[in-house]
C-alpha positions as CSV (number, residue, x, y, z in Angstrom):
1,X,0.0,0.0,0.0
2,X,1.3,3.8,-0.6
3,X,0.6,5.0,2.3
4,X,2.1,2.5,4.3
5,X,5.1,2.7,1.9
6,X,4.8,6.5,3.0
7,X,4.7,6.2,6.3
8,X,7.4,4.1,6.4
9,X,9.7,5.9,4.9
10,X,9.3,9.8,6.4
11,X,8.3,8.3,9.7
12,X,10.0,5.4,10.8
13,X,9.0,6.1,14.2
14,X,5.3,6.3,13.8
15,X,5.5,3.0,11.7
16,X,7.7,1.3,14.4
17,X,5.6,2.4,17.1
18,X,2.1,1.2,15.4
19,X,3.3,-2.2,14.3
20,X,4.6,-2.6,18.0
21,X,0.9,-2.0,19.4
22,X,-0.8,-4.1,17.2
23,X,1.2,-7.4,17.9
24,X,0.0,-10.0,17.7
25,X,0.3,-9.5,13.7
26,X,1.9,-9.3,11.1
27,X,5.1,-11.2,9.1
28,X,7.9,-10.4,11.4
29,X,8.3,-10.4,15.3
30,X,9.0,-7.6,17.3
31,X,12.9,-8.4,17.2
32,X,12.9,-7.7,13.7
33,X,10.6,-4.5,13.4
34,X,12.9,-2.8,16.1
35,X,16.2,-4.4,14.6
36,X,15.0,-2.2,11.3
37,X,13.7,0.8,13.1
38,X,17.2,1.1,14.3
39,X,18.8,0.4,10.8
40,X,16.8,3.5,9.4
41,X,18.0,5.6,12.3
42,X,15.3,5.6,14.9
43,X,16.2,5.7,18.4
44,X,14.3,2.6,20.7
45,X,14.4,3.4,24.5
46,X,13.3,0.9,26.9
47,X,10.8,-0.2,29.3
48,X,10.7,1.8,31.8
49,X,8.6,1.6,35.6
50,X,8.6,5.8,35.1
51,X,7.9,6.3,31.7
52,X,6.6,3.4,29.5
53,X,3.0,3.7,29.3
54,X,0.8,0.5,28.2
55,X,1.9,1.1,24.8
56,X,4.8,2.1,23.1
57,X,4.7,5.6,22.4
58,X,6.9,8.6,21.4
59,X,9.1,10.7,23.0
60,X,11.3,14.0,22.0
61,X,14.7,13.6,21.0
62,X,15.9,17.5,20.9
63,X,15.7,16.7,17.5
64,X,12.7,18.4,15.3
65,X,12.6,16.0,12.3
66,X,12.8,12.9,14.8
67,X,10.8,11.4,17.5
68,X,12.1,8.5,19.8
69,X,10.0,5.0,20.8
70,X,9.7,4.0,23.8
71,X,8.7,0.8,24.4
72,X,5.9,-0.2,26.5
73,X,4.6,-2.2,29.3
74,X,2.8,-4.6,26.7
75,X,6.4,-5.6,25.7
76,X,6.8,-7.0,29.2
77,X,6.5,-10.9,29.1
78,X,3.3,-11.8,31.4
79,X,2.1,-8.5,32.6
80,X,-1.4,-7.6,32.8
81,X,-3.2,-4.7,30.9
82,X,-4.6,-3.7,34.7
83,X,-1.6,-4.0,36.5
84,X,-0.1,-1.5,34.0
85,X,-2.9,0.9,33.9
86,X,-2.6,0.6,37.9
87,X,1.2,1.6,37.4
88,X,0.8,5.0,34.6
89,X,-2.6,6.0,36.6
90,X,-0.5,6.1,40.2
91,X,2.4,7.8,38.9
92,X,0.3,10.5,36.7
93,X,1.1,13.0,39.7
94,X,4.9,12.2,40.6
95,X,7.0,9.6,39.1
96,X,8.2,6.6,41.9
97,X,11.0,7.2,43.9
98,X,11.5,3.6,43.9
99,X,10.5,0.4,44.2
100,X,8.9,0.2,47.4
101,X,6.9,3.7,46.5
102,X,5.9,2.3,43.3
103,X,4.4,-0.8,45.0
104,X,2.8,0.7,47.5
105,X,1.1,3.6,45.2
106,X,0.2,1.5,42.1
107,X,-0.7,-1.3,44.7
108,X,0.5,-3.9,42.0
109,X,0.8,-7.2,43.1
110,X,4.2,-8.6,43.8
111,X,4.2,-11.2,40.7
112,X,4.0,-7.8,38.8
113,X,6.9,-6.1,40.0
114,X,8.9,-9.1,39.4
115,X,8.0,-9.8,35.9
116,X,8.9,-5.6,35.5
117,X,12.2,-6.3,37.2
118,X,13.2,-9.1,34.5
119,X,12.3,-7.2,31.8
120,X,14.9,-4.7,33.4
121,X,12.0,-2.0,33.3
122,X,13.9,-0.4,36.8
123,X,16.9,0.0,35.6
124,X,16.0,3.1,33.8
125,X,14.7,5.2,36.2
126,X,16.1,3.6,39.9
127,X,19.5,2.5,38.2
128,X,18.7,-1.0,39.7
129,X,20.0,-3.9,37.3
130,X,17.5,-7.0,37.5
131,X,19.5,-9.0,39.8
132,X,19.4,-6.1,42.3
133,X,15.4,-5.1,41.5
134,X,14.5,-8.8,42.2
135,X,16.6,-8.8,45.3
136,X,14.5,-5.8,46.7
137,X,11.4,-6.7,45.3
138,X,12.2,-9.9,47.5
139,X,11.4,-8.0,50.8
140,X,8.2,-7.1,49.5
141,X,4.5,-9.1,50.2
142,X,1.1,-8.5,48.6
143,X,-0.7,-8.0,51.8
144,X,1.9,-5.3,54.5
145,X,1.9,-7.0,57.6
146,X,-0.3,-5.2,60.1
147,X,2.5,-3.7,62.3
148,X,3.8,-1.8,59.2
149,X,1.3,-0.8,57.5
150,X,-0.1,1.5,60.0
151,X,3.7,2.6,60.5
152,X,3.1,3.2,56.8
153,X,-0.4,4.9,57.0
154,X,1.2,7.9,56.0
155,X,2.1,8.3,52.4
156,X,5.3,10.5,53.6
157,X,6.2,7.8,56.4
158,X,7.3,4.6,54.4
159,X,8.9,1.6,56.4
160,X,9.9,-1.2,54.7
161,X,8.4,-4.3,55.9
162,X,11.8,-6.4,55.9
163,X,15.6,-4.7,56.8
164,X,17.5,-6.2,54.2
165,X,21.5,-6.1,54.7
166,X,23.5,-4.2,52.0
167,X,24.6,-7.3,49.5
168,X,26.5,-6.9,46.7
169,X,25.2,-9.2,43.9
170,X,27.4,-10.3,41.1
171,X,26.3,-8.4,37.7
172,X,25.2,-10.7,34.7
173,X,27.1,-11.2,32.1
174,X,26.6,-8.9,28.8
175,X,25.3,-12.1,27.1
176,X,22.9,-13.1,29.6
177,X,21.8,-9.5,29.6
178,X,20.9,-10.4,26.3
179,X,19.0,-13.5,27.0
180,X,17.1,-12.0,29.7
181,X,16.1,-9.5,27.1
182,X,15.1,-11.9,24.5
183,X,13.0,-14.1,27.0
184,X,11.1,-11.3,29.0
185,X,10.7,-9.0,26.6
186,X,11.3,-10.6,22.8
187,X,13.4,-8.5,21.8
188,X,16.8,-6.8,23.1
189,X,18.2,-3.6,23.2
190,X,22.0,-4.8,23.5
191,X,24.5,-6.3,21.2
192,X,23.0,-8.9,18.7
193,X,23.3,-12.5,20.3
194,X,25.6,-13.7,17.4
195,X,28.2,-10.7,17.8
196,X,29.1,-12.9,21.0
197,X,30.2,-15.9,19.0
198,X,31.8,-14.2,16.0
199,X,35.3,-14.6,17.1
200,X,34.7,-18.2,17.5
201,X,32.6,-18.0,14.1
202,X,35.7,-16.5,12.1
203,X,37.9,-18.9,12.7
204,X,35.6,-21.4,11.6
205,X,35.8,-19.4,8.6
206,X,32.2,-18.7,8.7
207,X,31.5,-14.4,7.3
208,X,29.0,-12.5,8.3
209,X,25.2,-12.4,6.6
210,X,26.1,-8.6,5.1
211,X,29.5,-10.1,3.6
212,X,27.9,-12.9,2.2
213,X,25.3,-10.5,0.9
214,X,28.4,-8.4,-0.7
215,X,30.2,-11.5,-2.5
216,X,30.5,-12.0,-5.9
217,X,28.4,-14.2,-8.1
218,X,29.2,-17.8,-8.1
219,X,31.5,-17.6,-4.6
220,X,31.7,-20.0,-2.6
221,X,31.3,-19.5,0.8
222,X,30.0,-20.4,4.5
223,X,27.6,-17.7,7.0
224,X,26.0,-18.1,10.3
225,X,23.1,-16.5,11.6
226,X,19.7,-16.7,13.5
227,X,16.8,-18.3,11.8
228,X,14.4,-15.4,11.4
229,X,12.1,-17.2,8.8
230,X,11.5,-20.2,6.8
231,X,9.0,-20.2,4.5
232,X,8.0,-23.7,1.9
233,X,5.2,-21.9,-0.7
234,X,3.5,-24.3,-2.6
235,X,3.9,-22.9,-6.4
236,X,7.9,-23.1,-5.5
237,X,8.3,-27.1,-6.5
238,X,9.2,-27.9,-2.8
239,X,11.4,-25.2,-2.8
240,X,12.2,-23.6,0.8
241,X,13.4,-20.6,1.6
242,X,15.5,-19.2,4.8
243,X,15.9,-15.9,5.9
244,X,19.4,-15.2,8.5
245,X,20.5,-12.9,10.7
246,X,23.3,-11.6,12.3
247,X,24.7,-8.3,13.6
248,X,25.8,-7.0,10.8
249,X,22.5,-7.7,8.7
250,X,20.2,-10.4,6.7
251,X,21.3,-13.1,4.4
252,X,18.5,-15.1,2.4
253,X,19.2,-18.7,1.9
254,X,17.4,-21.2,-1.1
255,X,16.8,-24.7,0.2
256,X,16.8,-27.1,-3.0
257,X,14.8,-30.0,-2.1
258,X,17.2,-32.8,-2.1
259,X,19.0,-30.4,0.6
260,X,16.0,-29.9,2.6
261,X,15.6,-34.0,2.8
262,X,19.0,-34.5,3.9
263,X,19.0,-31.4,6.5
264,X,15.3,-31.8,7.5
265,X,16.0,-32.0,11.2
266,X,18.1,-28.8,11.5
267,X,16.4,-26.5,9.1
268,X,13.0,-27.3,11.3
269,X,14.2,-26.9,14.5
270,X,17.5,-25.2,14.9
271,X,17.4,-21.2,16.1
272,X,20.8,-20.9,14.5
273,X,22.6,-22.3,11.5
274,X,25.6,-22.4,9.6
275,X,24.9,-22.3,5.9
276,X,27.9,-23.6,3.5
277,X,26.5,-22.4,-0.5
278,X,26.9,-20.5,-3.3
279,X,26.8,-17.2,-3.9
280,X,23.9,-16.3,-6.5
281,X,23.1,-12.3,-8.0
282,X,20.7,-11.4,-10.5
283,X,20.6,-8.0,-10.3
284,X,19.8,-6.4,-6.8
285,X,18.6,-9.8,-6.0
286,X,21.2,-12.1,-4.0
287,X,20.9,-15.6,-2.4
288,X,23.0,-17.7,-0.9
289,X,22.1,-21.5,-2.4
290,X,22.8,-23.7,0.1
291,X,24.7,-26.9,0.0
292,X,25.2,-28.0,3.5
293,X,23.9,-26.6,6.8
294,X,24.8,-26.8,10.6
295,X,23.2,-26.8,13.3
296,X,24.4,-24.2,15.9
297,X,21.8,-23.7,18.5
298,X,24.6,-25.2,21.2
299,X,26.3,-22.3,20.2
300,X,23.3,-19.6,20.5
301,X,22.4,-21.4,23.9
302,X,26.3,-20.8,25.3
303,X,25.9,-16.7,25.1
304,X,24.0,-16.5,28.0
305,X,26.1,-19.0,29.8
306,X,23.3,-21.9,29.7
307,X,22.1,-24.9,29.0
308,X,18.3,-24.0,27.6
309,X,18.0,-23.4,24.0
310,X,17.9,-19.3,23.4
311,X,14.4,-17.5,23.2
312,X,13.2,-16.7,19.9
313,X,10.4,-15.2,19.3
314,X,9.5,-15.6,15.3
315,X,7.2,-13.9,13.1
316,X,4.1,-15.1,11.5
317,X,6.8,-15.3,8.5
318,X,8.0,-18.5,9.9
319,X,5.6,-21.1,8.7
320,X,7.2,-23.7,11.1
321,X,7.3,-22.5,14.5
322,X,4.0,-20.8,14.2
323,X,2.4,-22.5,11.7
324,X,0.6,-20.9,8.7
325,X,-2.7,-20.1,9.4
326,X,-4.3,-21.3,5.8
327,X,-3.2,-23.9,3.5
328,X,-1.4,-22.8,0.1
329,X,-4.5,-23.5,-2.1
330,X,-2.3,-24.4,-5.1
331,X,-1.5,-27.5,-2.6
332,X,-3.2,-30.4,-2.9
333,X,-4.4,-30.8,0.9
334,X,-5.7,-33.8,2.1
335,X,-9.3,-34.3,3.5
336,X,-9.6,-33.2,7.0
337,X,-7.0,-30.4,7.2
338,X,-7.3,-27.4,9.9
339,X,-7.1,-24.1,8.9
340,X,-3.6,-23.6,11.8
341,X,-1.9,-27.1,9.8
342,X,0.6,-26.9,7.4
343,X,0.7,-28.5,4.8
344,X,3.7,-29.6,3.0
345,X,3.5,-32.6,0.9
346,X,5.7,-35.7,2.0
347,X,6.5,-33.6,5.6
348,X,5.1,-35.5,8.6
349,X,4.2,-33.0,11.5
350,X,2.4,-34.8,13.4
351,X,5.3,-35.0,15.8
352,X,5.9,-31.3,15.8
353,X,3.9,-29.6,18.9
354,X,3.8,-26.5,18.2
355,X,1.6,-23.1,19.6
356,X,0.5,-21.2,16.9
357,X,-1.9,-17.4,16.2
358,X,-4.7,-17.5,14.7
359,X,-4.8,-14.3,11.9
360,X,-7.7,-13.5,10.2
């Protein structure tokens, strides 16, 4: 559409912004609308206890011709709409002073706080890092013991209900900062996950997405990067096709069919891959036609330091971890298919559980 086109493209911001608010939706997942926001020059603030309303909105830069995003409560994994209507109504006078003011004005429940505190939405305003907000959100109950609370009856005398010892926590590491990001609030704000592995990635003589991208026609060469979407249409001839990422960009892989059979574990359920192929341009058109491919998600799952497999969030784009919500029609589907199946002929799915949207 023109206007969308439009909007796009003399207001990154506004476009950002909307497509943030209406998620559930849409191709790609918040990760990726931010990701190229960013890329196009916008500037993406996060949550934040003292100035993130429900939804992501916009805030002045000093700059005229730009406005900032700030992103908002709805971004935070688990919270309720009431809880952060609760929040922006009680600091609509003053902002919170901290933690304990915020909890006792907004009178959010303690689950609340915490699932703030993980999505590091008081670092911004109390300078509290989520190890340290949990720790103080730890003192705190849903119902103030008697005692306290009529110590606390006035809003100018506030005692905590538990003196906790000063205790120096150990900061988390800059890569399971970036975890944390990813699983609380989709998305993350910090260095790209794969920047993390790249050392380790070059001298497996694996370039970046935006390299392989750059390289000539008919190189041969071998990329890593996060699977952002793969997609199987049926008027391809059972080809699939993969889309990358890294830090330094998107790289968009072709999947022959004999490949996909003899890689049909990895390509469906690895988060990251390693992608050996050939370089092919036509034009302003480049893919990168894959020959072998590697599974790396033991490598994605080491940047925070553990054992679980990273948390991606994908897009409706990927066809399978969400599923597509209607068959191709150019398929020929067999009797009895749901409207959330995909269908993919020769594919057996039946073992893959997966929780998909609905879009209509």
């Amino acid at each position: 559409m023109e206007w969308t086109a439009w909007l796009k493209c003399w207001h990154p911001e506004i476009f950002c912004a909307a497509l943030l608010n209406s998620q559930p939706m849409g191709f790609y997942a918040p990760a990726q609308i931010v990701r190229d926001a960013r890329d196009h020059g916008v500037e993406i603030r996060p949550v934040c206890a003292n100035a993130s309303r429900w939804d992501c909105t916009l805030e002045p830069t000093g700059s005229e011709e730009r406005l900032a995003v700030r992103l908002g409560l709805r971004m935070v994994k688990g919270l309720a709409n009431a809880h952060g209507a609760a929040i922006v109504a009680a600091r609509a006078e003053q902002p919170f002073a901290s933690i304990d003011d915020l909890w006792r004005r907004a009178g959010a429940p303690v689950a609340a706080l915490t699932q703030i505190a993980e999505a590091d939405g008081f670092r911004p305003p109390f300078g509290l890092a989520r190890r340290e907000a949990l720790w103080a959100i730890k003192a705190l109950r849903d119902e103030p013991l008697p005692l306290f609370a009529a110590a606390s009856a006035r809003e100018s005398d506030i005692v905590p209900e538990v003196a906790e010892p000063t205790v120096l926590l150990r900061p988390m590491t800059a890569g399971g900062e970036v975890v944390e990001d990813y699983r609380h609030v989709s998305l993350s704000l910090r260095d790209h996950p794969v920047s993390f592995l790249r050392q380790d990635l070059r001298r497996r003589r694996m370039v970046t997405c935006q390299e392989a991208m750059d390289a000539k026609d008919g190189r041969w060469l071998e990329a890593a990067g996060i699977v952002l979407v793969r997609q199987r249409p049926g008027s391809a001839k059972g080809v699939m096709f993969i889309t990358l990422e890294d830090e330094s960009g998107i790289a968009n892989l072709v999947v022959w069919p004999k490949v996909f059979e003899q890689n049909r574990r990895t390509i469906l359920s690895a988060g990251m891959i390693a992608v050996r192929g050939r370089v092919q341009r036509e034009g302003e058109v480049v893919h990168l036609v894959a020959q072998r491919l590697t599974d790396l998600s033991g490598e994605l799952a080491s940047v925070g330091e553990c054992d679980a497999a990273f948390p991606l969030r994908h897009g409706r784009g990927d066809e399978f971890s969400r599923g597509s919500p209607t068959p191709d029609p150019r398929g020929l589907a067999p009797a009895g298919l749901r409207t959330r199946d995909i269908y993919i002929r020769d594919l057996h799915i039946d073992s893959i559980k997966v929780k998909t949207r609905d879009f209509r």
